[in-house]
C-alpha positions as CSV (number, residue, x, y, z in Angstrom):
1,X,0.0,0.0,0.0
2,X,1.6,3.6,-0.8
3,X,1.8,6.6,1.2
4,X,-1.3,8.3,0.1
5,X,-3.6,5.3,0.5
6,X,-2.3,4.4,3.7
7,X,-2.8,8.2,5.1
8,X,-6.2,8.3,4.1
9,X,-7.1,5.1,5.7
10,X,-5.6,6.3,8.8
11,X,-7.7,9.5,8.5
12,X,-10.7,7.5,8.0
13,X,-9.8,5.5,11.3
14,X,-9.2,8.1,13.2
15,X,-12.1,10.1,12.1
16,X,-14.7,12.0,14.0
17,X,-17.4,14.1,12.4
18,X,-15.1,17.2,13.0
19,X,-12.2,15.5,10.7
20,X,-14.6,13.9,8.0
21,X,-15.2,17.3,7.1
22,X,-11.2,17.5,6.2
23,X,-11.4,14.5,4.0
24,X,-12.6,16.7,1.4
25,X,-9.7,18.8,1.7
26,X,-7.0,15.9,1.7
27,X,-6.3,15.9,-2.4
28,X,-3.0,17.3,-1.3
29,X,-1.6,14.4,0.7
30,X,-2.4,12.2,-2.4
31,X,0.5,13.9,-4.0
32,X,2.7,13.9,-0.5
33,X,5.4,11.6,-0.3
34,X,8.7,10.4,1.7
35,X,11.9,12.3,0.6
36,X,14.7,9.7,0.0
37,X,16.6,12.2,2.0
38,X,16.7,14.3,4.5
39,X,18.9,16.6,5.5
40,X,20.4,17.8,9.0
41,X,18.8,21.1,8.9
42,X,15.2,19.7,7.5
43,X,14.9,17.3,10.9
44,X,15.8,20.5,13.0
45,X,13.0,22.6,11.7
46,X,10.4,19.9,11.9
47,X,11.5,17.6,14.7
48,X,10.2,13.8,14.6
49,X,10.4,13.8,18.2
50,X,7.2,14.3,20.3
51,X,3.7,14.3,19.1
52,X,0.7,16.4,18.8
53,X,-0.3,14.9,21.8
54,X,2.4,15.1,24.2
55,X,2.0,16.1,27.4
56,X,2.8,19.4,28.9
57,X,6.1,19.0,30.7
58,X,5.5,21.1,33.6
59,X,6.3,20.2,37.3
60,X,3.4,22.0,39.1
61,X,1.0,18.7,38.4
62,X,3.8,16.6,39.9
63,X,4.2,19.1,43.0
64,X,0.6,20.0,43.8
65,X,-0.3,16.0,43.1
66,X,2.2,15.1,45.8
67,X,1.5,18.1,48.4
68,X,-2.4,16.8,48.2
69,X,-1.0,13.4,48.7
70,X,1.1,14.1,51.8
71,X,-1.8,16.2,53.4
72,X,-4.2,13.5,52.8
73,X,-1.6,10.7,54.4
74,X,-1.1,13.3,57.2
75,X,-4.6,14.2,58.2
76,X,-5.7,10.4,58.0
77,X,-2.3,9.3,60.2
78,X,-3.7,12.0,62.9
79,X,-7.4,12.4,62.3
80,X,-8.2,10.9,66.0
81,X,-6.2,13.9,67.2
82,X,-6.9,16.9,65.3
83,X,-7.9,20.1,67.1
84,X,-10.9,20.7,66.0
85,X,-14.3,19.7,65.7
86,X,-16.1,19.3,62.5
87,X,-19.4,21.4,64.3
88,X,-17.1,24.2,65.8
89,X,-14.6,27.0,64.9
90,X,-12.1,25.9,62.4
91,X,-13.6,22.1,61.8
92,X,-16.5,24.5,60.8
93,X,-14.8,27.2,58.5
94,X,-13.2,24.0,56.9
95,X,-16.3,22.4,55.8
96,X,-17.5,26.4,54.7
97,X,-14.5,26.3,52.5
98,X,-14.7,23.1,51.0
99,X,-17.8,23.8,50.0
100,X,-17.6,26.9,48.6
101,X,-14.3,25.6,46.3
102,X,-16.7,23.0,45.2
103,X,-19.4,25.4,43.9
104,X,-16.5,27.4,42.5
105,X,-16.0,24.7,40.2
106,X,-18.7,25.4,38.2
107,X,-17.5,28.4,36.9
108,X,-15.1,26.4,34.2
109,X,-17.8,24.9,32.4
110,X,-19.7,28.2,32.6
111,X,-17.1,30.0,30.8
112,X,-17.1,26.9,28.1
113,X,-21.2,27.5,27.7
114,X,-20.9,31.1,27.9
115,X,-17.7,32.1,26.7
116,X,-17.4,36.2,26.8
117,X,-19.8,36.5,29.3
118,X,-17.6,35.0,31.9
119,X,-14.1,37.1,32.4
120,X,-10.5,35.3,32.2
121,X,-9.7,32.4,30.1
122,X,-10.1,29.2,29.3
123,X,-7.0,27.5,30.0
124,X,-6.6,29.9,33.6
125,X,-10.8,28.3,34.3
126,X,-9.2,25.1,33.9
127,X,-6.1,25.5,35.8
128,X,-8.5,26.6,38.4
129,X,-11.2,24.1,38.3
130,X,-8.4,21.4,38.7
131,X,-6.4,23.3,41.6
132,X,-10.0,23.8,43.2
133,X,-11.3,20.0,42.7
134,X,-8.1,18.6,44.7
135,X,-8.4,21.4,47.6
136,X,-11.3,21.3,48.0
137,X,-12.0,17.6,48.9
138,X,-9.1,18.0,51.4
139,X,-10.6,20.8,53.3
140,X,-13.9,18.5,53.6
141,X,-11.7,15.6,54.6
142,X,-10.3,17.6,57.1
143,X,-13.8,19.0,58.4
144,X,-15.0,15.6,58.6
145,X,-11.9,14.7,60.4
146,X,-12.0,11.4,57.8
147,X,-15.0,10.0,59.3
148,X,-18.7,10.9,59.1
149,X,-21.6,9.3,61.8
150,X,-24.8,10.2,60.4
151,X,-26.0,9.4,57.3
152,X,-26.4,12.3,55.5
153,X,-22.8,13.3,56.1
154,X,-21.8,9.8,54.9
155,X,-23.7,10.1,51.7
156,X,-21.9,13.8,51.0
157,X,-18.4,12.4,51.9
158,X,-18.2,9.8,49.8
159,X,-20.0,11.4,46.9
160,X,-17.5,14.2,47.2
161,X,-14.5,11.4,47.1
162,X,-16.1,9.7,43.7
163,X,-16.4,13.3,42.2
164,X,-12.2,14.1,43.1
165,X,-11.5,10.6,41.8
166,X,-14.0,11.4,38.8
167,X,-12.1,14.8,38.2
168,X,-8.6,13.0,38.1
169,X,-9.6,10.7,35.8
170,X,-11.0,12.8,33.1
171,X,-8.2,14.9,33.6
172,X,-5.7,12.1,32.3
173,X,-8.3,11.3,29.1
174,X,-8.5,14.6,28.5
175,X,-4.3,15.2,28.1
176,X,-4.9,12.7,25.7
177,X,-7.1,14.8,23.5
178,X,-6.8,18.3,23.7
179,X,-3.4,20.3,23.5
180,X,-2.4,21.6,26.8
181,X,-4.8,23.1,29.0
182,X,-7.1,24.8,26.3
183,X,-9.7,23.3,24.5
184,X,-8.1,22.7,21.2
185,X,-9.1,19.4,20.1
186,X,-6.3,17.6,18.3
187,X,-7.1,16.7,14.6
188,X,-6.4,13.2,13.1
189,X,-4.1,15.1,10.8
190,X,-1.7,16.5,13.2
191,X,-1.0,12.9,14.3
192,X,-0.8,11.7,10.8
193,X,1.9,14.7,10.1
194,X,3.6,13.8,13.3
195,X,4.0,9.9,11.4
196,X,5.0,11.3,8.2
197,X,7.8,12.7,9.7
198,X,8.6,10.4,11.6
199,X,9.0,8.1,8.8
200,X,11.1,10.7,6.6
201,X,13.7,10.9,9.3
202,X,14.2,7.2,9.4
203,X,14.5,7.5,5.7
204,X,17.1,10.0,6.2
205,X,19.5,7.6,8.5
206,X,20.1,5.4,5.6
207,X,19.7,1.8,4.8
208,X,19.8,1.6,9.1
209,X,16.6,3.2,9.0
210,X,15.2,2.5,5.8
211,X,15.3,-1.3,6.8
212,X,13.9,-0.4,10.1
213,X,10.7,1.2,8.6
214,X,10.3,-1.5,6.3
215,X,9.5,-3.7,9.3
216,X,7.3,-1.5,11.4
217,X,5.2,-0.8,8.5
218,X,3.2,-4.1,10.0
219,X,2.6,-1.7,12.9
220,X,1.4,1.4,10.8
221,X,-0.7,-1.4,9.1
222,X,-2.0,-2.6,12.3
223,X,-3.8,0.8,12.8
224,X,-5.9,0.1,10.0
225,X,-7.7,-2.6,11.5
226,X,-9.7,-0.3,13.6
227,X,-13.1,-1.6,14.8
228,X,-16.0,0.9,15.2
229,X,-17.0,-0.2,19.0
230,X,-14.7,0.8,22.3
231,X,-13.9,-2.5,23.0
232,X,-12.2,-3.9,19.8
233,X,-10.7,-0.4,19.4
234,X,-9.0,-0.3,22.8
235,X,-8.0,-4.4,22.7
236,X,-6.1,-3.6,18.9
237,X,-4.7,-0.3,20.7
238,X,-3.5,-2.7,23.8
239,X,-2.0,-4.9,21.5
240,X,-0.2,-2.5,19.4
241,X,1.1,-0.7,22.4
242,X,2.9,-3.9,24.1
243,X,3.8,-5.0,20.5
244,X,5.4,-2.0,20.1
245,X,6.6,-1.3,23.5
246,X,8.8,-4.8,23.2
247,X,9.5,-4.6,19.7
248,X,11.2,-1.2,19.3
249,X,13.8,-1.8,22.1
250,X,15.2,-4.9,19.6
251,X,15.4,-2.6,17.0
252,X,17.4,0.1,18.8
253,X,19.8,-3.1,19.3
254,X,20.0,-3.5,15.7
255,X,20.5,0.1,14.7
256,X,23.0,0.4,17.4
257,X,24.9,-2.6,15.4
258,X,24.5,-1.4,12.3
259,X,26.4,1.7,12.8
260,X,29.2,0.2,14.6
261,X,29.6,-2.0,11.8
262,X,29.7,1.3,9.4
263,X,31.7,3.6,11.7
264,X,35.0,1.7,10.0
265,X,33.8,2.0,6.4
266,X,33.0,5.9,7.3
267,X,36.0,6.8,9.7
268,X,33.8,8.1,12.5
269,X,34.8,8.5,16.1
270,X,33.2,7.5,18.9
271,X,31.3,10.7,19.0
272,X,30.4,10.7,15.6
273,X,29.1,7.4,15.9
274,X,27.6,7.9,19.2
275,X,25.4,10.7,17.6
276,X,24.3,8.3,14.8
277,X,23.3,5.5,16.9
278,X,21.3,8.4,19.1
279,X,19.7,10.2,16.2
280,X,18.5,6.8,14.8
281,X,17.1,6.1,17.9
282,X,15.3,8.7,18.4
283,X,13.8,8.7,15.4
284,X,12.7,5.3,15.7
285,X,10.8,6.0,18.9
286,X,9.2,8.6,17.8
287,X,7.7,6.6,14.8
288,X,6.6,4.1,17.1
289,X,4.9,6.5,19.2
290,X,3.5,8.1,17.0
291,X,1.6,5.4,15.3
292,X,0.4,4.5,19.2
293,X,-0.5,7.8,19.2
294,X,-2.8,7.8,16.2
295,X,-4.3,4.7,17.6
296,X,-5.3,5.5,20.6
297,X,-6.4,8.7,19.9
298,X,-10.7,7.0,18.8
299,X,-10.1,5.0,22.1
300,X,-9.5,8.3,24.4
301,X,-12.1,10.3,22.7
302,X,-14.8,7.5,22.7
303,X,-13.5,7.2,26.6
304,X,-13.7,11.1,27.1
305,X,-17.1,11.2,26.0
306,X,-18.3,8.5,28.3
307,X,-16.7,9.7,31.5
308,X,-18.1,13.4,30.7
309,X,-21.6,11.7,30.4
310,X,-21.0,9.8,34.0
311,X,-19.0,12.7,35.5
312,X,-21.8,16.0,35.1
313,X,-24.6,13.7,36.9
314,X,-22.0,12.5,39.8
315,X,-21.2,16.3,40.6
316,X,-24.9,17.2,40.7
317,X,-25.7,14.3,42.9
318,X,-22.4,15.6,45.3
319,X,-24.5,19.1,45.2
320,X,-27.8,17.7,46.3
321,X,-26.5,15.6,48.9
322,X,-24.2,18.6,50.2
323,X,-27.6,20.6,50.2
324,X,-29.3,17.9,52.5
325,X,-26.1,17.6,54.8
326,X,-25.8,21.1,55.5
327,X,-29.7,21.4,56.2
328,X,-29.6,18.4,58.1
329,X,-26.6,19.7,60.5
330,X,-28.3,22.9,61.1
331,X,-31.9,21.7,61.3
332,X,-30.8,18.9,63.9
């Protein structure tokens, strides 16, 4: 199968009703095709490495993750012998504020329904929503002193806990879909660009890479056999991950041999040939992750859409039976 036919295969596979729409517009990639080389300062404007959907690579996720974390472990270690009492002073003001960050959350999707009329941005909303839907559970944890008697407070607590383990979940599909923290949903033909160049730099080590690619064109093949329902589409995408995952590391090995044995014919050093054997590398695992990439990408958006379905009606349940807990405290 060429180029061409093989690209507009994957588009169909990966296609939502957003990038259907761009089929019409895809005449031009009938005419695109590998260059038989490459050169040094091609690869350094377009990269191979990375994806359209890599993750943001900032620390502040790992840090707040791990402060919540160490809170949490705290408060639970001590909860028998903390100061406070969930009906009184602070234990009070904690719940207050819990709350209130929980209510707050609603401003993010606001802003998503009615854009200008709610100030700031998107991406700050989000930042916020997220910052708000891990301290917020905390400062109820603490308030309840990790333990609730009555049953109303029981029914709030853990509905609260199944909304914060909700919230982290969607947040990991949704790194998997949109770029960064905004709302721009990533198109089928970003990731097939991402491959395309991918492949173009393994071209462009030589008959080391060219060989490779011949072989993990099974995997770029592989993405074809996409099944319409979730759970064929997440078994091949399983599959093709492990596959992959195993499969690449071997090949490294070979492209690490293969320039060892050329380094005499060529007269390179050890750095020279060091640099070979890293560039290849790299550009083989950035072709095999970006064909995971473009096959995973149906199974996170088919995922997304589910938990978003599940995750709206969770949060309103967690605001009714906050409701009834707070009118049952101060009622009785």
């Amino acid at each position: 199968m060429n180029d061409s036919a093989w690209t507009l295969n994957l588009v169909r596979r990966l296609g939502t009703k957003r990038d259907d729409r761009m089929l019409a517009g895809t005449g031009d990639l009938e005419c695109r095709s590998l260059p038989a080389e490459l050169s040094s300062a091609d690869i350094a404007q377009n990269p191979p490495v990375g994806s359209a959907r890599s993750p943001e690579r900032s620390v502040w996720p790992w840090v707040i993750g791990i402060t919540v974390t160490a809170f949490i472990a705290f408060g639970y270690a001590v909860r028998k012998r903390l100061p406070f009492d969930p009906g009184y002073g602070w234990g009070y003001w904690l719940g207050i504020i819990g709350s209130v960050m929980m209510l707050v959350l609603l401003i993010y999707p606001a802003k998503k329904w009615y854009k200008r009329r709610v100030p700031g941005s998107v991406g700050f909303w989000f930042r916020f929503h997220m910052i708000l839907g891990l301290l917020g559970p905390v400062a109820v944890l603490y308030h309840s002193r990790f333990s609730a008697d009555a049953f109303n407070s029981t029914l709030a607590l853990y509905a609260m806990l199944i909304v914060a383990l909700s919230g982290v979940v969607g947040r990991y599909l949704h790194r998997h879909i949109y770029r960064g923290f905004s709302l721009r949903h990533i198109q089928a033909r970003e990731l097939i660009d991402d491959v395309f160049r991918a492949r173009a730099a393994l071209d462009a080590d030589g008959d080391a890479g060219r060989e490779i690619r011949r072989e993990l064109t099974q995997f770029s093949e592989r993405v074809r056999e996409g099944r319409r329902d979730l759970a064929g589409s997440f078994w091949l995408s399983l599959r093709l991950m492990v596959d992959l995952r195993f499969r690449r590391h071997a090949l490294a090995g070979e492209i690490a041999r293969h320039f060892a044995d050329t380094a005499g014919v060529q007269g390179w050093d050890a750095e020279e040939l060091s640099a070979h054997q890293r560039n290849a590398t790299a550009h083989l695992y950035a072709y095999c992750d970006a064909v995971r990439t473009a096959s995973t990408l149906a199974v996170f958006e088919r995922l997304f859409s589910l938990w978003h379905h599940l995750h709206l009606p969770l949060f309103y349940f967690l605001v009714v039976a906050a409701i009834v807990h707070v009118i049952a405290v101060h009622l009785y």
